[in-house]
N, C-alpha and C positions, 0 to 999 in steps of 0.2 A: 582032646589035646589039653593038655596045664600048663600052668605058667612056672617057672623056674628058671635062675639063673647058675648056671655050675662055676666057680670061679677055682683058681688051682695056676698051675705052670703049664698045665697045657690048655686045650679052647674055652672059651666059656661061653656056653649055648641060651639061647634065649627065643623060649616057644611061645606062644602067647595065645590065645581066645577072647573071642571079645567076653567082653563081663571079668578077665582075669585081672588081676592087680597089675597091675604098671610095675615092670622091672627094666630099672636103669642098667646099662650094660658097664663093667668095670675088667680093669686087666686085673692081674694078681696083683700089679702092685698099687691099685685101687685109681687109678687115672683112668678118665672118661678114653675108652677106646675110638669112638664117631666123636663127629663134630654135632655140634648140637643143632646143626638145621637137618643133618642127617636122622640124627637121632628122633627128635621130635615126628620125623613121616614116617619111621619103622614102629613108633608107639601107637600111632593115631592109625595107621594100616593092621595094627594086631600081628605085627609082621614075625615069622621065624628066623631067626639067623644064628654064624656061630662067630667067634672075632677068634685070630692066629695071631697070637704073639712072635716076632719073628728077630733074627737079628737087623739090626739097621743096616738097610737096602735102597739103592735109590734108580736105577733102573729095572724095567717088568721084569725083564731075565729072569736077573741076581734076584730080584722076589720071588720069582717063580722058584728057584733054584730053593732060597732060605726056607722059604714051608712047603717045599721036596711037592710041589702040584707040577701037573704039565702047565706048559706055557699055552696051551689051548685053550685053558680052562679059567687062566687069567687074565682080568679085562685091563687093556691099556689106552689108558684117556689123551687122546689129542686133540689140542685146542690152538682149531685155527681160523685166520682171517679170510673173509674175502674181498676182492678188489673194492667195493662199497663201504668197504671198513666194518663189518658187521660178522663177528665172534658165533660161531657155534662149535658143538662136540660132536668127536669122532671116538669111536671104543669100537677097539680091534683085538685080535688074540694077541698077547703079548710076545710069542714069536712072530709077529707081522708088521711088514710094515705099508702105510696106505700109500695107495697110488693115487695121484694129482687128477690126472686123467677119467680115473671114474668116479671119483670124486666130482669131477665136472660133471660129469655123464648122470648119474641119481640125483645131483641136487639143483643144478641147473646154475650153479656158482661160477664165476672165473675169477682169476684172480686170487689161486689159494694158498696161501704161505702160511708156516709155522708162527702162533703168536710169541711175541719175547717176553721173559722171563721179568720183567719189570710188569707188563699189564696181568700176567697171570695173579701177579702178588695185587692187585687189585682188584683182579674180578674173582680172586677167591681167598679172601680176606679169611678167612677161618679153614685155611689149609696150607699147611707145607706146602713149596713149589715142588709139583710133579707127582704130589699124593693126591690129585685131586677124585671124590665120587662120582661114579660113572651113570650122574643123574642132572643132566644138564638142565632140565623143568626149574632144579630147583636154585641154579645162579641165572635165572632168565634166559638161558639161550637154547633154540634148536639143538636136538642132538641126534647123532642118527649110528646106530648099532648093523656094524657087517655080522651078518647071517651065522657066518662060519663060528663065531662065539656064542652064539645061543644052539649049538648040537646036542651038547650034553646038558646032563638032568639038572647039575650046579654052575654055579657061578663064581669066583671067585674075585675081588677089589678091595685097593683100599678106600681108605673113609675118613684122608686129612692126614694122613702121618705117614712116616717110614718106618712105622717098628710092627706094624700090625694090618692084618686082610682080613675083610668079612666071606663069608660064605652064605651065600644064598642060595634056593632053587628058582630054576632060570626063570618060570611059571610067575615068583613071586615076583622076584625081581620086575619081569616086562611089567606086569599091572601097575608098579609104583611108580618107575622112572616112567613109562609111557616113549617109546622112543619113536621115531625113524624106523620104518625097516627097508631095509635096501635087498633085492630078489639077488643083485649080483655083490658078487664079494668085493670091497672097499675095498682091499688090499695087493701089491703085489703080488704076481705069481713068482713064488720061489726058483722055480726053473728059469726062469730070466731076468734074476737078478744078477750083476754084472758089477761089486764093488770092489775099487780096488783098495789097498791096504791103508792106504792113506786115506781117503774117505773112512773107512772103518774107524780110524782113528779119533777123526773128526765128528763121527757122529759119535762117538763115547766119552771124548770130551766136552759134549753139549746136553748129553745124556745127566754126566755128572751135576750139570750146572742149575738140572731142569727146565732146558729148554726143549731136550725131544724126547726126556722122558713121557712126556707127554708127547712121544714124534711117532711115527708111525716110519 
């Protein structure tokens, strides 16, 4: 493996080996694509990845939808409370959304509500609200990754912004973040989901806000 960065209008890949030069990762129009607590673990791990330039997107969907990935494939970061007051990560497939309930059940938590969009913007100071990376080690908090997201060989999240998704393999990915595994799926089952249109509503205006872009 070599090291090289490709830069252009479409991704720009970054392979790495230990002993290879240290390549900073840039978009085309030369702005750091990671945040730099991000960046610094993908250097220090030797790590592979590629970054998507995307149109500004602020729900998983509409991400999913702008670099044309399945919403399977892309991780969506929920950060929530529990009754104790104590913050950890959720990452689910970005068609999903989690369920309270087993959520109880794997973590042994009660008390689990969505955090609000004021403490996000403090516990993730060097991130867009609702762009946050799906490496909760590295803002000090628990994180724990449903199953159903690591099937396939890739990974897909962002890394601090709305215009841009990294791409990793799953392999690499688990080793860095170090997560949570949970045997049952975090998530809603789709078949019994039951919302009605006004809810719908409400969660897409909370979406916009970044409070459940990060929702599950």
């Amino acid at each position: 493996m070599h090291s090289f960065a490709w830069r252009g209008t479409g991704p720009q890949i970054v392979e790495r080996s230990p002993g290879a030069e240290s390549v900073e990762s840039f978009t085309a129009e030369g702005v750091m694509a990671i945040n730099d607590r991000l960046q610094r673990v993908l250097e220090q791990t030797w790590s592979s990845y590629a970054v998507f330039p995307h149109s500004e997107a602020y729900t998983a969907q509409e991400v999913a939808q702008s670099v044309r990935v399945k919403g399977g494939q892309l991780a969506k970061v929920v950060v929530v409370r529990d009754g104790a007051g104590k913050d950890f990560m959720v990452v689910l497939p970005a068609t999903r959304y989690f369920d309270v309930h087993k959520l109880h059940q794997v973590t042994g938590r009660a008390g689990i509500q969505l955090e609000d969009e004021r403490e996000l913007e403090r516990l993730f100071p060097d991130c867009e609200v609702g762009a946050m990376p799906p490496f909760g080690p590295l803002y000090g908090m628990p994180m724990y990754v449903d199953p159903c997201l690591l099937r396939g060989g890739d990974i897909f999240f962002q890394a601090g912004n709305h215009h841009e998704v990294v791409l990793m393999r799953c392999e690499e990915y688990q080793d860095i973040a170090r997560p949570f595994y949970s045997v049952a799926c975090l998530h809603r089952n789709p078949d019994n989901l039951e919302v009605t249109a006004v809810r719908q509503d409400v969660v897409a205006r909370r979406e916009r806000i970044g409070l459940v872009r990060s929702s599950g």
